[in-house]
N, C-alpha and C positions, 0 to 999 in steps of 0.2 A: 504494500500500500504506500503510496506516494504525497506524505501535505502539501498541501499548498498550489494543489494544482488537481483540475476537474479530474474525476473516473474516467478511464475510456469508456467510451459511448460505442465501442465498436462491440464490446463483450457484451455478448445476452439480448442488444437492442433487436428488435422487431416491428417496424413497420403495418399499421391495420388503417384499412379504408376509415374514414370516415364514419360515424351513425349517421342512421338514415335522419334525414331532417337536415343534416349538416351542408351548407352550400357556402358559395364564395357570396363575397359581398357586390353589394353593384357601386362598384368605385365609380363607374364611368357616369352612373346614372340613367340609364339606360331604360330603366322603368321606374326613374322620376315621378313623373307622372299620375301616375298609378297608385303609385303608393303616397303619396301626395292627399289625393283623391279619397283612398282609403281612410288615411289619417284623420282626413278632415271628416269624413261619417262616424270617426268612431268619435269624436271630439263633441260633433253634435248631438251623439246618442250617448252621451255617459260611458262609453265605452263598451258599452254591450254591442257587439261583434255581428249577431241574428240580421239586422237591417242593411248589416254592411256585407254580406256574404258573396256578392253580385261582384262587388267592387273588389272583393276578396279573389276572388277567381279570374278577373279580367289583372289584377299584379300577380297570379303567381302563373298563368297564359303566357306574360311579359315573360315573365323567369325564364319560363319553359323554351320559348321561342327565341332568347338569346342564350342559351346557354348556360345560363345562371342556375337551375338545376336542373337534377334528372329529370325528364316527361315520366309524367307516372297518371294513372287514370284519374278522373274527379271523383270516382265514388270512391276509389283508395284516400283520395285526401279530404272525403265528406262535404264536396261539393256538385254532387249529380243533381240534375232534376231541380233549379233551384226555381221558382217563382221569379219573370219578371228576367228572365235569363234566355236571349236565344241561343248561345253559345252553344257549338256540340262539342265533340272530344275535341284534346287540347289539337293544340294546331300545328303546323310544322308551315315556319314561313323562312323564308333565307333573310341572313343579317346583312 
């Protein structure tokens, strides 16, 4: 054992993806907007989420469609079927 100087990091370390949920940030801003939009429903509804859920799936569409996370279906993230929504499965558009 060596003081005064970090552990190797090469012994025993191991590399694991991510948890699901985990994505990159949108530094660029990319779906600003969106989530913007969101904000400001949840702001005016005390923060209860139910009213905003429309506006919820059109930023995480944003996400999907730039890369920001995995496409995964809307009933896997509790947004199928929502009232007030034409939207069908997520979308696939070029950036």
């Amino acid at each position: 054992m060596s003081f005064g100087r970090p552990p190797s990091i090469n012994v025993g370390f191991k590399t694991s993806p991510p948890d699901r949920g985990s994505f990159p940030l949108d530094h660029d801003g990319e779906c600003k907007e969106q989530m913007m939009q969101y904000m400001a429903c949840l702001r005016k509804n005390s923060s209860e989420s139910t009213p905003c859920r429309v506006m919820s799936k059109q930023y995480l569409d944003c996400r999907m469609n730039k890369g920001l996370m995995e496409r995964d279906e809307w009933r896997n993230l509790g947004l199928a079927n929502l009232e007030g929504d034409s939207a069908g499965p997520p979308t696939r558009t070029s950036s």
